[in-house]
C-alpha positions as CSV (number, residue, x, y, z in Angstrom):
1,X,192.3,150.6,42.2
2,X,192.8,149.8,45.8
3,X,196.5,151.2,45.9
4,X,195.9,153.8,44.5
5,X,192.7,154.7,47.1
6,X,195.3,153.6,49.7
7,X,197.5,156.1,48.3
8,X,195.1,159.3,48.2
9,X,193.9,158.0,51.9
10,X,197.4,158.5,52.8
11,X,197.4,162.0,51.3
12,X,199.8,161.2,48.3
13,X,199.4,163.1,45.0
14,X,198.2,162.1,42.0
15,X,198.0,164.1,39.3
16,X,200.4,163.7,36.8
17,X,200.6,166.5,34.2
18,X,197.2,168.4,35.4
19,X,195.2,164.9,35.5
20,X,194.6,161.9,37.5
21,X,197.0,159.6,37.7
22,X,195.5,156.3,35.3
23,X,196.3,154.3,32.8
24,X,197.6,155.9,29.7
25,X,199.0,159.3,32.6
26,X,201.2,157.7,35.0
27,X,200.7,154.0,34.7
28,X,201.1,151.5,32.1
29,X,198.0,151.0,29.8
30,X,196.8,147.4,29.2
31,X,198.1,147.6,25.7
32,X,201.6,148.4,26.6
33,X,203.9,146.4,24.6
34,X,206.1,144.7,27.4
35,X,203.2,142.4,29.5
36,X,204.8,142.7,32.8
37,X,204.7,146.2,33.0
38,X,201.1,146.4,32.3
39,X,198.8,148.3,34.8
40,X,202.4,149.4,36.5
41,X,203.5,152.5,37.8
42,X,205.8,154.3,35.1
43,X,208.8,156.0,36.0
44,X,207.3,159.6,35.5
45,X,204.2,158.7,37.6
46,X,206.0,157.1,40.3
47,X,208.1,160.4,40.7
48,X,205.0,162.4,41.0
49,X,203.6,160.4,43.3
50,X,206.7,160.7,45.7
51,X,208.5,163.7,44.6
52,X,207.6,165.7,47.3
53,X,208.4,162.7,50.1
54,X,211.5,161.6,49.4
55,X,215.5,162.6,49.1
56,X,217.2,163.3,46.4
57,X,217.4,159.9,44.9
58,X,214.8,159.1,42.1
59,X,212.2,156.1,43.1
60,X,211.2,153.7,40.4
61,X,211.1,150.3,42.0
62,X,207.4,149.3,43.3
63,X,209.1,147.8,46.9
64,X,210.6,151.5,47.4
65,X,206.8,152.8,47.8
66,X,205.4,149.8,49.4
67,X,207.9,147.8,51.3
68,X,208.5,147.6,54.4
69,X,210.4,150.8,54.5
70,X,209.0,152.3,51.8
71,X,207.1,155.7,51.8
72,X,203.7,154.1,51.8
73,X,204.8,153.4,55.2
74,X,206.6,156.6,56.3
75,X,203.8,158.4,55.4
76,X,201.8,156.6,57.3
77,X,203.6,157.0,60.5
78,X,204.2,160.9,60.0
79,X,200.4,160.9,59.6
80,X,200.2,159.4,63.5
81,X,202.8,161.3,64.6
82,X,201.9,164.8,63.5
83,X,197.7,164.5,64.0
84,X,197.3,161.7,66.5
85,X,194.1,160.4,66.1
86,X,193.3,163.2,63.3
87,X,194.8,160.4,61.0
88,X,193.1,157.2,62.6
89,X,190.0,156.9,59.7
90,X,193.1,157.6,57.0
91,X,195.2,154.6,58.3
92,X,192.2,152.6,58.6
93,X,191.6,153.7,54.8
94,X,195.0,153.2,54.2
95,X,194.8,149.7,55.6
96,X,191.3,148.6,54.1
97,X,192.5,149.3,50.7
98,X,196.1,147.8,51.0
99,X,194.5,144.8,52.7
100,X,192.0,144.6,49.4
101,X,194.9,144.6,47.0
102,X,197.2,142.3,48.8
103,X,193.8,139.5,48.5
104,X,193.6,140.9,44.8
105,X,197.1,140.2,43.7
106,X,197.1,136.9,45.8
107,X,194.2,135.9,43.5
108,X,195.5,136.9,40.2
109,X,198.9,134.8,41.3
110,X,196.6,131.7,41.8
């Protein structure tokens, strides 16, 4: 829930076939066969999500959105650079949110 708030903060789409991006459209529902993938990104959502940020290549591992150079953090930087403070409360969004699911996940490892 979090990401994807961070995500729309940060001005990415998500709509995936003329609907929101959820579970059972875009991301794993919690019924999905293989565990690990559950309440993951699927291939076809992950591409609209970043289809219109990235190269040619075709993204479909979580880090490439949200590590350290992923888009999650070019966007936000072509945010600052292109509206200066215009994009301060979205970063802080942004950030609030990330922050939230970082102390999620961190619970659900414990």
């Amino acid at each position: 829930r979090e990401e994807k708030a961070c995500l729309h903060s940060l001005r990415f789409p998500l709509e995936l076939k003329g609907r929101e991006i959820q579970e059972g459209n875009g991301v794993y529902d919690r019924n999905y066969p293989d565990p690990s993938k559950r309440g993951m990104m699927s291939p076809e959502g992950m591409d609209a999500i970043t289809r219109e940020f990235k190269d040619s290549r075709v993204l479909y591992i979580y880090d490439d959105l949200w590590g350290n150079a992923g888009l999650v953090k070019k966007q936000a930087q072509k945010l600052v650079a292109q509206e200066k403070l215009k994009a301060v409360p979205c970063i802080k969004a942004a950030s609030k949110n990330l922050s939230l699911s970082m102390k999620h996940r961190e619970e659900d490892m414990k």
